[in-house]
N, C-alpha and C positions, 0 to 999 in steps of 0.2 A: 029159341031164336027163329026169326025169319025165314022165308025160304025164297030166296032171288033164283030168278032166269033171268041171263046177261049173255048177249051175241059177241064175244070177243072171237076176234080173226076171223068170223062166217060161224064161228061154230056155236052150238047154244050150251051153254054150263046152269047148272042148277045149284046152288049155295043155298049152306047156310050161315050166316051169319049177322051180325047185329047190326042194326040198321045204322049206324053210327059208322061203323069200319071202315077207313080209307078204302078208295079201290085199289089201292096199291098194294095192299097187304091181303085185299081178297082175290087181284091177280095172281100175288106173290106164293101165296103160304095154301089158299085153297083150289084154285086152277090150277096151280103150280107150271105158271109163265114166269121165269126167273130172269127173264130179259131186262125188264124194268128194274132198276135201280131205284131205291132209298138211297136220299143223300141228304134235306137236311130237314124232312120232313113239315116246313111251313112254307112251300109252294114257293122257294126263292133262286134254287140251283139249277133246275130242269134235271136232273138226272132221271126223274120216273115222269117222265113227257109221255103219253099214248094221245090218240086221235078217240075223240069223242063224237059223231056224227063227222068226222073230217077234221074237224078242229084242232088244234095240237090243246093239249091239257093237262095238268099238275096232279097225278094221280093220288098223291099223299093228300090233296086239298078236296075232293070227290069223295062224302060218304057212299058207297055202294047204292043207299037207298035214292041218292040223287040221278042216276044214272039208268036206273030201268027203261028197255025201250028205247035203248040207244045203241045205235054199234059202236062199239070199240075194237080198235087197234093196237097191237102192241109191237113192239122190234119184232115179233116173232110173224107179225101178219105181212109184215113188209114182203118178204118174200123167205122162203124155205133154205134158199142156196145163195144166197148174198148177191143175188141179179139182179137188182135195182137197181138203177144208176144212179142214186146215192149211195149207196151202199161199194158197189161199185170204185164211183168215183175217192171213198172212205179209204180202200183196199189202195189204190193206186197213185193215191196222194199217200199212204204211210200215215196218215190223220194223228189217229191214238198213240198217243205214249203210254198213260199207268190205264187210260181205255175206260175209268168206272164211266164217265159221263155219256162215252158216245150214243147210246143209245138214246137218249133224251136230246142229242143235238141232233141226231139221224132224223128223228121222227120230225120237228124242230126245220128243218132242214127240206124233208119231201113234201111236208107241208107247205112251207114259202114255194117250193117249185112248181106245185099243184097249181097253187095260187094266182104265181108270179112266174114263169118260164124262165125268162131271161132276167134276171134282177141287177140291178146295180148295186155294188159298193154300199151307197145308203140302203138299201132293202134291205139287204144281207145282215148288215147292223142290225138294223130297226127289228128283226124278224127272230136273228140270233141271239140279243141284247138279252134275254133272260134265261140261256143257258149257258149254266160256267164250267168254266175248263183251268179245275188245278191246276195244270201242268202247262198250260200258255199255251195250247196249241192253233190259237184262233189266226193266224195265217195257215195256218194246211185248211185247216174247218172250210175256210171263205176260196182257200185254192179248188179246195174237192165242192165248192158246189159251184163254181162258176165249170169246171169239169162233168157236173152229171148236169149242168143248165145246154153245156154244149152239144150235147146229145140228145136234145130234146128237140123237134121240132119247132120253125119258126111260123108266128103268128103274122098273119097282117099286121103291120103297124110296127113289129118288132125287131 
């Protein structure tokens, strides 16, 4: 098999594994970053969402070999101690109920705020729209990021 270097969180990992292997399962099983969730493995749930150069990204849908030379992100790069203001905001909205998905909305989520600071209603949608939440929680989801959007610095114009 292959031998990959892969910058997740800052740090550099050396793999091996077959050039074909989601990056989710070369986070999951060889990195052993268990933060990401598998959920339905054809890039439709967001539950294994990481940032790919910034980007938010479907990591079941990413062979390993696609991704060389890129930073990645995972729930675990967000921060060590849940200090993010999404993260945060997660904790203090009460968000999760059964919790598999948060991660992939989290990432999902500081992505749009990167993005977008202050979002509206429709951004939030538009942004949030491709990760799902078994358990209905998408009014806390949209309360906790209008919550960590509050705490963000306003822009001109905004």
């Amino acid at each position: 098999m292959p031998l990959y270097q892969l910058s997740i969180n800052g740090k550099k990992y050396r793999v091996n594994a077959d050039a074909q292997m989601p990056l989710l399962w070369v986070i999951r099983e060889l990195v052993g970053l268990t933060g990401t969730k598998y959920g339905c493995g054809i890039a439709q749930c967001g539950a294994c969402t990481v940032h790919l150069k910034g980007a938010p990204v479907r990591s079941c849908s990413f062979p390993v070999s696609a991704v060389l030379n890129q930073p990645i992100t995972t729930i675990e790069g967000i921060s060590n101690d849940n200090s993010h203001p999404v993260q945060k905001a997660w904790i203090d909205e009460q968000v999760p109920q059964c919790g598999y998905c948060q991660s992939g909305q989290i990432m999902s989520a500081v992505a749009l705020l990167r993005d977008n600071p202050h979002p509206s209603d429709a951004d939030i949608n538009a942004a949030m729209q491709g990760n799902i939440c078994r358990c209905g929680t998408y009014p806390r989801i949209r309360k906790a990021i209008k919550r960590a959007a509050a705490t963000l610095p306003k822009t001109n114009g905004q």
